[in-house]
N, C-alpha and C positions, 0 to 999 in steps of 0.2 A: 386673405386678401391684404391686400400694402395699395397705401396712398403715396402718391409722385405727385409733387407742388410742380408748377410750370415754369413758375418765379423763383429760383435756387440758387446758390450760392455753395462754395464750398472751400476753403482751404490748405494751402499748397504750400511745403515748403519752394523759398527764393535764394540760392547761393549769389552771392553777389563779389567780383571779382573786381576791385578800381584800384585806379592809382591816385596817390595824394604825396605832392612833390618828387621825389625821388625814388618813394616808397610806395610796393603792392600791399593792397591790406585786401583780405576777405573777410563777409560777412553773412549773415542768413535770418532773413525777415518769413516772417508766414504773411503771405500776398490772400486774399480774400478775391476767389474769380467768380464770374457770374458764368451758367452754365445757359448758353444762348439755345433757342431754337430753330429751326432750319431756315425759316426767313431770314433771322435774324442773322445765322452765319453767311446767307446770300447777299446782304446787302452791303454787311462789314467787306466783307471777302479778306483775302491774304494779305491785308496790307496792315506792315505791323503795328505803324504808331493809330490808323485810324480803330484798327479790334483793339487795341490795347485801352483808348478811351474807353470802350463798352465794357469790355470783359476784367477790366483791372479795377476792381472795385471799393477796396480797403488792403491795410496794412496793420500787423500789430508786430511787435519786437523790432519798432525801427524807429530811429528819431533823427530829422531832418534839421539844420539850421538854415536859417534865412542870411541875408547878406549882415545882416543888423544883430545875428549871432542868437538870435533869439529861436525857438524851437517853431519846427510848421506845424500844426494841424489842420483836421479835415481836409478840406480841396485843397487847400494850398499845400500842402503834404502831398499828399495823391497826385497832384501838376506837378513837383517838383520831384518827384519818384520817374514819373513818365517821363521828364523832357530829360532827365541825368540820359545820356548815351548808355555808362556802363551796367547802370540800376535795369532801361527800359531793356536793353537787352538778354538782362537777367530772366524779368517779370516776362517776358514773351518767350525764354528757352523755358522755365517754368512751366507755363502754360500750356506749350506744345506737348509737353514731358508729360503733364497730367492727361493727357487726352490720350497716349501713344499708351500709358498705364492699363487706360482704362480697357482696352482691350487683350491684355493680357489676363491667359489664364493663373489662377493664384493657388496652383495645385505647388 
């Protein structure tokens, strides 16, 4: 027999694709997702920046600067990951990638 927590979490790589002046740079963060339960995807629904509040939970191999040049963490990290266009769009193809996985057979 195997135990399954309700409350879970798991992480995923995030390729991250921006531009900064003239120049494309890529990158790749491991995004920490929260795995919701069916309420919990009913309420969010498809909408990507409201599930991405819920489902986008932590970040490691990634470091944000503030206007002040200084490094973000915690929330202010996590808010400044979400509201970048190119980052959230990342963190939510991510996302979707992980779910679309999971139903694949791994023969």
């Amino acid at each position: 027999m195997f135990k399954i927590k309700t409350d879970r979490t798991y992480q995923y790589p995030v390729a991250v694709t921006y531009r900064e002046g003239n120049e494309e740079k890529q990158g790749e963060f491991t995004g920490i997702f929260k795995t919701l339960n069916m309420a919990e995807l009913e309420r969010v629904g498809a909408d990507d920046e409201k599930a991405l509040d819920v489902v986008f939970v932590g970040a490691e191999g990634v470091e944000m600067e503030g206007h002040d040049g200084q490094s973000l963490s915690g929330d202010d990290m996590l808010a400044a990951l979400r509201s970048d266009p190119d980052i959230s769009q990342a963190i939510w193809a991510a996302y979707q990638d992980s779910y679309a996985k999971k139903g694949q057979s791994k023969t």
